[in-house]
N, C-alpha and C positions, 0 to 999 in steps of 0.2 A: 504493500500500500504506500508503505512513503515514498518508493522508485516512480510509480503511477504518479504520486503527486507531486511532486518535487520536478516531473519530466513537464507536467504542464503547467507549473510555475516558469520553467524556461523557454515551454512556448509565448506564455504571456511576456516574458520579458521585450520582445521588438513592439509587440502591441503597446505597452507601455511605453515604450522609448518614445514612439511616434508619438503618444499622447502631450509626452511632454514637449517634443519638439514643436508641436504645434501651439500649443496651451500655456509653456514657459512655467514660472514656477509654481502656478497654481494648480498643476496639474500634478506637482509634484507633493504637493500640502493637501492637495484633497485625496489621490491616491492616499499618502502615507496616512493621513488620520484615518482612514478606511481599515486600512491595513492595521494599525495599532491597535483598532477600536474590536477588531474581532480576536486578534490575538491576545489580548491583553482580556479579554471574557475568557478566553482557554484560560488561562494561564490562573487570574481571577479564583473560578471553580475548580481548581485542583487536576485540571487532565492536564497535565505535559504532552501527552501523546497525540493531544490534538492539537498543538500547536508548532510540534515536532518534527510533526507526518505532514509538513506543509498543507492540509485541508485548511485551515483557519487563514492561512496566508493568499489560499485562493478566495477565498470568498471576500478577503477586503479588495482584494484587486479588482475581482470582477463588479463587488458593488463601486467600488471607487472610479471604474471606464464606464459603468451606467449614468454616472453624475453628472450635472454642468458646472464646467470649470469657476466658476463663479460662486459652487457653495460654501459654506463657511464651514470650518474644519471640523467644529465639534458638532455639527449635522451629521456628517459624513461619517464622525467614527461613533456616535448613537447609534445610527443605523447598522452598522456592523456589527453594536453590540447587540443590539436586539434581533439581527438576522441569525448570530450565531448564540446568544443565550436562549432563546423563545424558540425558532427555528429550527436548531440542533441541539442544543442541550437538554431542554427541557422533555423532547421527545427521544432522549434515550442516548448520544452524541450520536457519531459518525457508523453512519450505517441503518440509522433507526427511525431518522427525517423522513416526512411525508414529501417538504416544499426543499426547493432550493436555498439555502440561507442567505445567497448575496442577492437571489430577487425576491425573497421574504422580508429581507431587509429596504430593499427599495420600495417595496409597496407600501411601508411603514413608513418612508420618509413623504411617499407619494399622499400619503393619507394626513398626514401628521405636519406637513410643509408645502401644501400644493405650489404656494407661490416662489419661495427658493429654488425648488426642483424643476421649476417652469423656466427660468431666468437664463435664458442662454447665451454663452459669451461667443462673439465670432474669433475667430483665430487672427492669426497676424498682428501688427500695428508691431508694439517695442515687445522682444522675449522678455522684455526683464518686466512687464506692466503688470498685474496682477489683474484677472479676468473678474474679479470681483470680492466682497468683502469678506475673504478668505478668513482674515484674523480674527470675525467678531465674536466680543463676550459673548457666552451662551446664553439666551434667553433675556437679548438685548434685540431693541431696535439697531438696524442694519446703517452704516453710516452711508452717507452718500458718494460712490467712488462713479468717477467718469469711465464708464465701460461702454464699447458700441455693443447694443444688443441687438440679436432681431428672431422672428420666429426661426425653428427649421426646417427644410427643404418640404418634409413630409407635413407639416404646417400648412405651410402656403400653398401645398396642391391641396390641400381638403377644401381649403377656407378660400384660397383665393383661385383654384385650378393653373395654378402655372408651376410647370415642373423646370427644377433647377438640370441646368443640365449637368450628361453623365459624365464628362471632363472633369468638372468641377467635384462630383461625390467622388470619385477614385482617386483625386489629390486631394481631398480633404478642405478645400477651400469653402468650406459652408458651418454652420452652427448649427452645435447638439450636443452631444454628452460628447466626451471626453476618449470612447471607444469609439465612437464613427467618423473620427479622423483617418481610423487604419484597412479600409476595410481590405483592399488590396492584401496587406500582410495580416491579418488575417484569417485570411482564405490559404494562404502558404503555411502557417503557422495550424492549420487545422488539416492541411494536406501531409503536413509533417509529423505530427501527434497520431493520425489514420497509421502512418506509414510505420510509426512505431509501436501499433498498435493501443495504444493509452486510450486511443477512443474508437468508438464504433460507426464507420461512414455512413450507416443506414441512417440514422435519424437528419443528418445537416442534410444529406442529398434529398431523404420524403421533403423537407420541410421547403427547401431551395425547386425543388423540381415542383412542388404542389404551389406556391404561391407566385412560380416562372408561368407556370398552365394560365391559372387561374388569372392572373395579371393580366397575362397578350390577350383572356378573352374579353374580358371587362374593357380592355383599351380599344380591341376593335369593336365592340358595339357603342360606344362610346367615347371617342380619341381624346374629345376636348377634356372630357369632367374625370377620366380616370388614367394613371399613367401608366406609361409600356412597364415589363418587367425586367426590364435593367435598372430602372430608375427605385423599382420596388428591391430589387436585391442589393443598388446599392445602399440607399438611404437608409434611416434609424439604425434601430440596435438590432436588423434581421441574422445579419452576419454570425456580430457576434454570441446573439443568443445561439442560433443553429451549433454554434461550434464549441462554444466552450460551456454552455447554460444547458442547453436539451441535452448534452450527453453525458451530464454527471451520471455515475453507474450508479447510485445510491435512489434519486430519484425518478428512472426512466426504466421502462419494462427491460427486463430479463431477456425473454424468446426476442429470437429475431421478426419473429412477426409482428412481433407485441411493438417492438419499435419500428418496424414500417406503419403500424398505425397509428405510432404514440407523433412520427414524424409529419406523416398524413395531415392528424387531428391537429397540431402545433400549425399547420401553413393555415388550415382552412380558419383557424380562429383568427389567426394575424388580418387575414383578407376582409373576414369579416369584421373586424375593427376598423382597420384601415379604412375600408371603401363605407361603409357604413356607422360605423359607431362613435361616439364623441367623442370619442380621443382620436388625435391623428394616430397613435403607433401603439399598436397591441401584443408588440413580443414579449414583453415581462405578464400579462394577465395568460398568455396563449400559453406559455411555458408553465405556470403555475397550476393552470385549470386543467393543463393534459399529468401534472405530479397528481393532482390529486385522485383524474383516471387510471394511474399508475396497476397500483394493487387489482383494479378489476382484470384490467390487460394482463396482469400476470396470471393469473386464475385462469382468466378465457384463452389464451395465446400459449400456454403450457405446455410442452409436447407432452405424447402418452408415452410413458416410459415401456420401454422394450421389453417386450414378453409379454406383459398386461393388457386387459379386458377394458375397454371402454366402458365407464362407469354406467350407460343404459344398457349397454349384453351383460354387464354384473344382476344389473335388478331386476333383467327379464327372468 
């Protein structure tokens, strides 16, 4: 388990890089209090081993690339600690989770700070400018820092139907969390984890190929008001949820079947967010609602162990 984890900490390592190259130091104070804030709960309740086995170091990472560079630090490591205290520890630690802990923890900031979490800082202008009031006391009014803000990409096509173009999402030149600056690396960095097996290509390819389908039909019945699916795969958090969120092994079926449908269910729910529901970007609710399908998929998706009677030729 710690080889597993510690391999996909060093996949995360270029995704983060990029975060901060684009983001400058605020990328590096919101990561790290993410990071703190889950390890420091291991540590806190007594497990060494789960702050050891680098699980707790992934879950700040990845809630810290869902963030906008702009949040204030001890947001960012609250959320950590409540994705990894409530999220994993409280249900048993690692291994015993129903939900994902780094987007267990973002829904909690999503519930609990709609408006910080909303506040997206565009990339560029000085590396050294701070994307927004990173350093505020806790459970203070927010001081006023000059940041350019504006909605993103997947924003402005809901709300205003004009998609940014795909130039612009594949270098990173647009506003959003902190992870959809990379998405380029990764897609390499998830091709590289596949290839050393750490994770399973079934679930990012269902998720990537259901909402690539589903995308080009929605845009050709309609070109103006819904976008092609490149613009869908590159924009939000699709990416990175597909790759390093849908395939924790703790929260995604077992059978390989069980995750061609858990991947399946994860595109169709984004889509139907996306194209339809109030929020522009539905990967953190899409990813959560197919954990909590988890256990039935395991049940239903099971193979019948060799030699054994299918349980209706048992009761006939």
């Amino acid at each position: 388990m710690p080889r597993i984890m510690w391999t996909v900490v060093a996949g995360l390592a270029p995704v983060v890089a990029t975060s901060i190259w684009f983001f400058g130091p605020s990328a590096i104070l919101v990561i790290g209090a993410a990071t703190l804030g889950a390890v420091g709960v291991e540590y806190a309740a007594g497990r060494p081993d789960g702050w050891r086995d680098g699980s707790a170091m992934i879950t700040g990472l990845l809630l810290g690339l869902t963030l906008p560079a702009s949040m204030p630090m001890w947001m960012a490591a609250l959320g950590a600690a409540f994705g990894v205290g409530v999220g994993k520890i409280l249900f048993g630690g690692l291994g015993s989770n129903v939900f994902n802990p780094a987007l267990f923890g973002r829904a909690f900031l999503q519930a609990a700070f709609p408006g910080a979490i909303t506040l997206w800082a565009a990339p560029g202008s000085s590396w050294w400018q701070l994307r927004g009031d990173n350093l505020a006391i806790p459970f203070t009014s927010p001081n006023t820092v000059h940041v350019v803000t504006a909605a993103t990409p997947l924003g402005i096509m809901k709300f205003e139907h004009h998609a940014t173009p795909a130039w612009d999402l594949m270098l990173g030149h647009t506003n959003g969390s902190l992870g959809e600056a990379a998405g380029i690396i990764i897609l390499l960095a998830g091709i590289w984890l596949a290839w050393r097996r750490v994770l399973d290509w079934r679930i990012p390819v269902a998720i990537l190929v259901t909402v690539t389908v589903g995308a080009e039909i929605m845009h050709a019945i309609d070109p103006l008001r819904y976008a092609d699916a490149l613009f869908h795969t590159l924009s939000g958090g699709l990416l990175l949820g597909s790759v390093f969120m849908a395939t924790d092994p703790v929260t995604c079926p077992t059978p390989p079947v069980g995750r061609w449908i858990f991947g399946v269910g994860t595109g169709v729910l984004v889509l139907l967010i996306r194209l339809w529901g109030g929020l522009p970007e539905g990967v953190m609710y899409a990813i959560l609602l197919m954990n909590a399908a988890t256990p039935a998929l395991n049940r239903v998706t099971h193979p019948r162990v060799f030699g054994t009677m299918r349980r209706a030729a048992v009761r006939s």
